[in-house]
N, C-alpha and C positions, 0 to 999 in steps of 0.2 A: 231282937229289938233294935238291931240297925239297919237303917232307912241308905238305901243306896239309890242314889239319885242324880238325871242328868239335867238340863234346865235349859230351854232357848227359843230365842225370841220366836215369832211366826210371821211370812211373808205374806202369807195368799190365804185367803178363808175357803180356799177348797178342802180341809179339813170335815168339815161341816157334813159334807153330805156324807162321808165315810164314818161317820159316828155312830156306834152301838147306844150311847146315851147319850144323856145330857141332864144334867142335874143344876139346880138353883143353891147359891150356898152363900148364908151370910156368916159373916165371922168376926170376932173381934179379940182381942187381948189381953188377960190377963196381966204378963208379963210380955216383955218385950229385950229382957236382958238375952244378947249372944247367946252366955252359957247354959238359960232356961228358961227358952222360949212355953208361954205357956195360953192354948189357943181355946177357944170355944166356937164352935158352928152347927148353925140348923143348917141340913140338908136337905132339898126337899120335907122339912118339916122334922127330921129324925137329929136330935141332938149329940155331938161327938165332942167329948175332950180330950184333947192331945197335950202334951209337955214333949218339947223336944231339947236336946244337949247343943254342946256347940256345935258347928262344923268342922270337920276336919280340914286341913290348909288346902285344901283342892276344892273345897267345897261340895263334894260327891256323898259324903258320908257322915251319918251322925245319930247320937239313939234317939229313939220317938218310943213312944207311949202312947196308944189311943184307946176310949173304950168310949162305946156308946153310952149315953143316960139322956134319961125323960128327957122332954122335949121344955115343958114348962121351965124344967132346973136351966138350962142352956138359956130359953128367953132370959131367963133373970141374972144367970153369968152374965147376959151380954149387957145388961141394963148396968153392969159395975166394971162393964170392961174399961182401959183405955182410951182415951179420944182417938177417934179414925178407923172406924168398920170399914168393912172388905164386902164389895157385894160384886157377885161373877159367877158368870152358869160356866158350868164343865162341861167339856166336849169329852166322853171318854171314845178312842179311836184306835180302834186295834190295826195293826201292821206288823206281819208275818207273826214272828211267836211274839210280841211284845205290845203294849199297849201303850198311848201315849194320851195322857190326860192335859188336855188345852183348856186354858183359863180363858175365855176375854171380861175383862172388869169394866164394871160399868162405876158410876158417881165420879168420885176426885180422881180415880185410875181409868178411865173411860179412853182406848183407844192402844191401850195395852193389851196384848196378847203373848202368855206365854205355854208352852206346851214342856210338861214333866215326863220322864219315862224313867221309874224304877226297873234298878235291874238288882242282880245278885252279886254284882262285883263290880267295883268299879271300869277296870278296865275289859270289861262286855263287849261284844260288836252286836252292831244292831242297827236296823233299817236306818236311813235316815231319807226320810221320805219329801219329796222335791218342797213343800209347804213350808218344809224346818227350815230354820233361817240361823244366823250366829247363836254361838253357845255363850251362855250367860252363868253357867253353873257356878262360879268363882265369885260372882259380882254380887256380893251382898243385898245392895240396891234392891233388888229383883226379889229379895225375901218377902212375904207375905208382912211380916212384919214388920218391913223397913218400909214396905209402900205404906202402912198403915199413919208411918211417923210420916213420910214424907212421899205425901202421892205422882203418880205419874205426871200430872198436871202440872207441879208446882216444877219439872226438871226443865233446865235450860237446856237448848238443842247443842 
């Protein structure tokens, strides 16, 4: 039940055409504290609740909690969520043994793009594929959560 995680931005949308999927997924916030983050999203229509712990000081690592539930239950989570929903299709893109899951967000976060790639340890080696751009993994900001309070749009260059 820990989520080992790497985080970084993306240069080039040639991603795209190397995509096994792509999924639509809105989200919003129960909670939004550090120590217990606590999420709801329809995916493609399919409702998931996550809770996740803090991060660890590297940012890489931390517990998560998911389980699917009805779809209705999820609309009506989202209807009590938090101000500032998340809406952003997934690219999921596999390279060599590993998969990297690319965000681009559209609304208040529109023009962000970030690509995740779980591994098993933090310090894994693993492709990193010419699209990938600086690592973000550390930088709060870039949390789902944190864009939620304070979107892409509103960051000063």
């Amino acid at each position: 039940m820990v989520e080992v995680e790497r985080k970084f931005l993306v240069k080039s949308t040639a991603f795209k055409a190397l995509a096994a999927q792509v999924e639509q997924i809105e989200q919003g916030f129960l909670s939004t504290d550090p120590d217990r983050t606590v999420r709801v999203r329809l995916v493609d229509g399919r409702g998931v609740l996550t809770i996740k712990g803090a991060s660890s000081d590297d940012g890489t690592s931390r517990f998560e909690w998911e389980r699917e539930i009805p779809a209705d239950e999820a609309e009506h989570l989202l209807s009590i969520c938090l101000p500032g929903s998340i809406r952003k299709a997934r690219y999921r893109v596999p390279v060599e043994q590993v998969t990297f899951e690319v965000d681009v967000f559209f609304g208040a976060n529109e023009g962000l793009i970030v690509a995740e790639v779980e591994l098993t340890r933090p310090d894994q080696d693993f492709p990193k594929p010419d699209w990938l751009g600086e690592e973000v993994t550390a930088d709060a900001k870039y949390y789902n959560s944190q864009l939620s309070k304070n979107p892409y749009s509103t960051w000063e260059d």
